[in-house]
Structure formats: C-alpha cells, structure tokens
C-alpha positions as CSV (number, residue, x, y, z in Angstrom):
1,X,16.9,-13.5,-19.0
2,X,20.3,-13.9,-17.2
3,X,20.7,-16.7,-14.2
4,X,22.0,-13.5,-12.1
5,X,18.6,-11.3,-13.0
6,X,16.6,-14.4,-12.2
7,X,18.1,-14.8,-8.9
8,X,17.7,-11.0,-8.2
9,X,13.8,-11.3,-9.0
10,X,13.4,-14.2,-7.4
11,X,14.8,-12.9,-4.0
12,X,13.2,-9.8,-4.6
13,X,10.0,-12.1,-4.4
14,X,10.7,-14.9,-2.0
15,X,13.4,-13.5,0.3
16,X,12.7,-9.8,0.6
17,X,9.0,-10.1,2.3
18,X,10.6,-11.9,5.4
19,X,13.3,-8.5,5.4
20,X,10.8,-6.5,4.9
21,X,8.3,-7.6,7.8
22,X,11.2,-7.8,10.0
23,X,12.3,-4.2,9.8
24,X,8.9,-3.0,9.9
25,X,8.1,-4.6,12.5
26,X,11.0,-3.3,14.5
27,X,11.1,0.1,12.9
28,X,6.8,0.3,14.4
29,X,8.1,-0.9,17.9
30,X,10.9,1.6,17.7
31,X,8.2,4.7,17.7
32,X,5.9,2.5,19.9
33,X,8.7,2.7,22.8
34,X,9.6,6.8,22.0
35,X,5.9,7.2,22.2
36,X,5.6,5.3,25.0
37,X,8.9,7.0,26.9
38,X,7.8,10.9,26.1
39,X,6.6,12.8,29.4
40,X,2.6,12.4,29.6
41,X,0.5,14.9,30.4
42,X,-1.7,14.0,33.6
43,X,-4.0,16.3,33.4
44,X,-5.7,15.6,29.6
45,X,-9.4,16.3,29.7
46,X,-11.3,13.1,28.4
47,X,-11.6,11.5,25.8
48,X,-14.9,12.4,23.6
49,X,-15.2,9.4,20.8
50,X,-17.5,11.9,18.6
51,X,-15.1,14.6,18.6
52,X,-12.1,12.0,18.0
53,X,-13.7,10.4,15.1
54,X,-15.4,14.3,13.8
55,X,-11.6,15.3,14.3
56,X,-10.3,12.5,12.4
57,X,-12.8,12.9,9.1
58,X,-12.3,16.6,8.7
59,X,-8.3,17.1,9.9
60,X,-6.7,13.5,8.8
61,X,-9.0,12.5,6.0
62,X,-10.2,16.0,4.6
63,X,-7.0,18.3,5.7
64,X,-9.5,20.5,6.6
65,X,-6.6,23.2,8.2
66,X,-4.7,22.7,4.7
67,X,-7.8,23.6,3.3
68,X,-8.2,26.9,5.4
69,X,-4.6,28.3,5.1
70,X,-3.8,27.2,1.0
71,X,-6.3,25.8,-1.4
72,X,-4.1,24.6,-3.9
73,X,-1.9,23.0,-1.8
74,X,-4.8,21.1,-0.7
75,X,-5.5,19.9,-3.6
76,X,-2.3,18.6,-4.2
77,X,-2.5,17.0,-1.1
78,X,-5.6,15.6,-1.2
79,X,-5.0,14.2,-4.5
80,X,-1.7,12.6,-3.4
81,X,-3.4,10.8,-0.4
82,X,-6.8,9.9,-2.2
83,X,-4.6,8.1,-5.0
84,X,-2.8,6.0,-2.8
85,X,-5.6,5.7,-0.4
86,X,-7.7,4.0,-4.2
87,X,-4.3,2.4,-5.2
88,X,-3.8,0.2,-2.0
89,X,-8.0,-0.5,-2.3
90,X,-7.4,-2.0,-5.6
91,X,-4.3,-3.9,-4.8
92,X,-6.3,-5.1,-2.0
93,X,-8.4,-7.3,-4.4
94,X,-5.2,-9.1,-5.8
95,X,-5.3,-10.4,-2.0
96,X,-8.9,-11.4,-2.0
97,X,-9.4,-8.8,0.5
98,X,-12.7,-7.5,-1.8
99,X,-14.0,-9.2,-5.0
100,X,-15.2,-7.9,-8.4
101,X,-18.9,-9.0,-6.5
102,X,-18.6,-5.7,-4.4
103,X,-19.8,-3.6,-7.6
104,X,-22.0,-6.1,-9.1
105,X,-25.1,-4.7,-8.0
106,X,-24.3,-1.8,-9.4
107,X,-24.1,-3.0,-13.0
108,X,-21.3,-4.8,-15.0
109,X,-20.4,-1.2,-16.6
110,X,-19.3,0.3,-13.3
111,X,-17.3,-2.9,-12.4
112,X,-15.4,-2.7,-14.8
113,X,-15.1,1.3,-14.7
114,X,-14.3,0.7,-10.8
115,X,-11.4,-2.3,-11.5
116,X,-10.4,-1.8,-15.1
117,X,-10.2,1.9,-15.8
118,X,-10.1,3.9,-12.1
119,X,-6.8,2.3,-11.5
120,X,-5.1,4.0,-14.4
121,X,-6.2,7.3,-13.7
122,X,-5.4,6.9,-10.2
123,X,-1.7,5.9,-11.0
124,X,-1.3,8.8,-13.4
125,X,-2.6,11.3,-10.5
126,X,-0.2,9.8,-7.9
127,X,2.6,10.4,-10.2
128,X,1.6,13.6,-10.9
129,X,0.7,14.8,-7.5
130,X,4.1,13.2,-6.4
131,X,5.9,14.5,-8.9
132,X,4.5,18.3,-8.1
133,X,4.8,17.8,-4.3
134,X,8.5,17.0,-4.6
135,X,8.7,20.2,-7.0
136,X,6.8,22.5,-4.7
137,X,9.3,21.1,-1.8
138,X,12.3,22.1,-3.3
139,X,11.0,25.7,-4.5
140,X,9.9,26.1,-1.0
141,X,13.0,24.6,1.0
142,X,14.4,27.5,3.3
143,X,11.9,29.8,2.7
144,X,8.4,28.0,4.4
145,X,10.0,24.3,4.6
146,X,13.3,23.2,6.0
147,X,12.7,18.9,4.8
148,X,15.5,16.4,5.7
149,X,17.0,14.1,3.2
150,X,13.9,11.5,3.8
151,X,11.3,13.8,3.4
152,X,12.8,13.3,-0.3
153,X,13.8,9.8,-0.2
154,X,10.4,8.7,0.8
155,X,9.1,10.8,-1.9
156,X,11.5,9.7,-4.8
157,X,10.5,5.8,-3.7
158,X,7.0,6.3,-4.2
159,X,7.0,8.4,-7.5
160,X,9.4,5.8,-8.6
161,X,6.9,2.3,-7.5
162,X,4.5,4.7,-9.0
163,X,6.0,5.0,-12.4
164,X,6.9,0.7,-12.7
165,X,3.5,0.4,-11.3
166,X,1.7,2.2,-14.0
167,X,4.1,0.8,-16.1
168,X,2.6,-2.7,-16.1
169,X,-0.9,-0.8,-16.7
170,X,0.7,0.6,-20.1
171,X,2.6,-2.5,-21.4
172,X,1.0,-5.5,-22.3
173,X,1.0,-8.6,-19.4
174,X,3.6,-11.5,-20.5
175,X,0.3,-13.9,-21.1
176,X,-3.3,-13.9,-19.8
177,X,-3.8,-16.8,-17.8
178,X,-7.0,-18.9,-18.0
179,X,-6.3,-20.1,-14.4
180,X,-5.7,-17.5,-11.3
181,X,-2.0,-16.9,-11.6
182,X,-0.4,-16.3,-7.9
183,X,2.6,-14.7,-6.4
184,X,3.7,-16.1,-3.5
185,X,5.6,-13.5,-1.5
186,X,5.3,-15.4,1.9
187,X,3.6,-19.3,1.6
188,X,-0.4,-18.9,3.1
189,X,0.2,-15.6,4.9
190,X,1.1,-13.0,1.5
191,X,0.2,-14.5,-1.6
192,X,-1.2,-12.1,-4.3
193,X,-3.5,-13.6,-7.6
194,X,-3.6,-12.2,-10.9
195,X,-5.7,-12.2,-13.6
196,X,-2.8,-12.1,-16.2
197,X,0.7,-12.2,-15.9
198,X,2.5,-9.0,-15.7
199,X,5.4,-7.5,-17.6
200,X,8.1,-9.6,-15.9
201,X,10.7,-6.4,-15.2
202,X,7.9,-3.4,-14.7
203,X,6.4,-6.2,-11.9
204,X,9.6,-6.6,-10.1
205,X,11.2,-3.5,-10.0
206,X,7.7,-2.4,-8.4
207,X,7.9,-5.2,-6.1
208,X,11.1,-3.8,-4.9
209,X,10.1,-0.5,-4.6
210,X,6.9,-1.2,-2.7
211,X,8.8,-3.0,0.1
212,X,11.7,-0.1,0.2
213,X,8.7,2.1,1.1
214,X,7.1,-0.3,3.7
215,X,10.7,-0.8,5.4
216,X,11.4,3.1,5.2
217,X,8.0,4.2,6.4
218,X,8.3,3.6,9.8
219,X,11.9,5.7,10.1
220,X,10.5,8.7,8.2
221,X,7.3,11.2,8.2
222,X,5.3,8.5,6.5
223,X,4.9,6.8,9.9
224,X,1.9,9.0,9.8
225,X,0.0,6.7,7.6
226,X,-0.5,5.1,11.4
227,X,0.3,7.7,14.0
228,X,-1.8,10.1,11.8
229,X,-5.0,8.1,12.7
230,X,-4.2,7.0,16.5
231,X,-3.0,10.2,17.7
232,X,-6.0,12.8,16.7
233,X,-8.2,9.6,18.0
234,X,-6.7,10.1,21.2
235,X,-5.5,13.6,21.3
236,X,-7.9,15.9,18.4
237,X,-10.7,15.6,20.5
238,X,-9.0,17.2,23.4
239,X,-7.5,19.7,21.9
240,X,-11.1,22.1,21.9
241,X,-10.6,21.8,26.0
242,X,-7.0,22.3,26.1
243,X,-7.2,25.5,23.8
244,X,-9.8,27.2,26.1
C-alpha cells in the first residue's frame, strides 16, 4: 500500500470520528432550535403514554398507514428499515454493547445462525431494498413524489456502505486473530473489537461511508431515525382528540 493511501485510511479512522461527532452534534442542535422556535399549539389535549407508545409500535415501527394505502410498498419499506434496524444490532456487539451470551441459552446452533449467517442475509436485503427504493423514487418523481437532491444522496450513501459492508462478508478477512483485534476510532469512548481482521480496503471505504451518513443524517429526511420516535411520543397520541 502507498504512504498517501495509508494516511487516507488512517484519517479516515483516527481523524474523521472527532469530524463526524462534531457535525452531528451541531447538525441535532440545529433541528433541536427550529423545533424549538416553531409556533406551539396551546391548546394540545394530553398526553396519553399508552396511546403514544400503541402509536409508536403500529405507525413508526410497523408503517401501519403504508400498510393500509400500498402493500408492496410496505414491504419494501419494512424491509429497508428491519435490515438496518438488525445491521446496527449486530454491529452493536463489535462494541460490546451485547455478547454472543445473549443466544446461548438458546443453543450454540442459533448463535451462530443469529451472528454468523443473519448478518449476510440482512446486508443483501438492505442492498436490495435500497437499491429498489431508489428505483421506485425515480419512476415515481413528478407523478406521486417530488424528492430533493438528498432524498437521493442519503440513499446512494447507504446502498453504497451497504455494498463495502457486505463486501467484507464475501471476501476473506486479512488474518484471523487469536487475540480480540480493536479499532480505535476515538481512545476509551469508540473503540470497536473484531474477531478477525477485515479486508483492509472493503473496511475503510465502509468506514467512510458510515460516518458520511451519520454527518448527513441530521440535514436530510433521515433525521427521522430520531424525530420519527419523539414526535408520535408526544404528538400520535393526540392526534385521535385533535381529529374529532
């Protein structure tokens, strides 16, 4: 490898995360303060915690109004959003969020189903899902959706961290390590352990690609990976009331 590619990698890994953080960070506290600015309504009925959480199952988690108006759209979305929802579980372990212990009592077989095999199919269905949601988009632009250029760009970033991710899935790791091997993206705060190490490019380029998205979330659509959750917590429920 080339000193310049080296360097590259290296900030990619070492620099970037402090970038990263920084923009999110901002970019969160951006929509905090517009949310915070917009004209309240004083007269919201209150707020009922069953209906908010009911709300929240069957309209954020289930797209229960996709559901109603297009079935196979639903699919497609549901599909999308389960595969990242199971891809960010997984990576979750190579924080020591979870453990391999979580599935032990229910048999070494399905452990290794859960953490060996899931993942792959999961990747190939993000990619695919992605892949068909950015085709349906542009089929449908002008006619039932009018998108703006980071409806795509948020898109195109995760079909392509998709495609390097599943790429060090397909291609054989670099070595297997008989010791944890760790990537420290920020020293005792974001550090991530591997069982083996990865294929050095595929792993980098979806390093890169993982923090476009977390620094381009917050400015585009995707900011409802959050505000999908809080606002029907606050709002879904009241919605019954407001209607009548």
């Amino acid at each position: 490898m080339n000193p310049l590619t080296a360097y590259i990698y290296a900030f990619w890994v070492e620099k970037l995360p402090y970038i990263t953080i920084a923009v999110f960070t901002i970019g969160v506290a951006f929509r905090i303060q517009r949310w915070l600015s917009a004209p309240k309504d004083q007269h919201l009925p209150k707020l009922d915690l069953v209906e908010s959480v009911k709300y929240i199952i069957l309209d954020v988690m289930l797209f229960r109004k996709t559901f109603k108006r297009d079935k196979l759209t639903w699919a497609l979305v549901f599909a999308f959003h389960g595969s990242i929802g199971g891809i960010l579980f997984g990576h979750m372990r190579g924080f020591h969020l979870w453990s391999e212990s979580l599935f032990a009592p229910l048999g070494n077989w399905w452990a290794h189903w859960m953490i060996k095999v899931l993942p792959v199919y999961m990747g190939w269905i993000l990619i695919g899902s992605t892949f068909l949601l950015l085709v349906r988009r542009i089929r449908l632009e002008d006619k039932q959706l009018h998108s703006l250029t980071n409806d795509y760009g948020a898109l195109l970033i995760i079909l392509i961290a998709a495609v390097v991710g599943q790429g060090m899935r397909i291609f054989p790791p670099e070595s297997a390590e008989t010791i944890a091997y760790s990537v420290v993206f920020i020293p005792n705060v974001i550090v991530l352990y591997l069982e083996a190490v990865p294929s050095y490019h595929w792993f980098h380029w979806h390093v890169l690609m993982t923090q476009l998205f977390v620094i381009y979330a917050p400015f585009s659509k995707f900011i409802h990976i959050i505000s999908g959750v809080i606002s029907p917590a606050f709002y879904g429920s009241r919605r019954k009331e407001l209607d009548n």
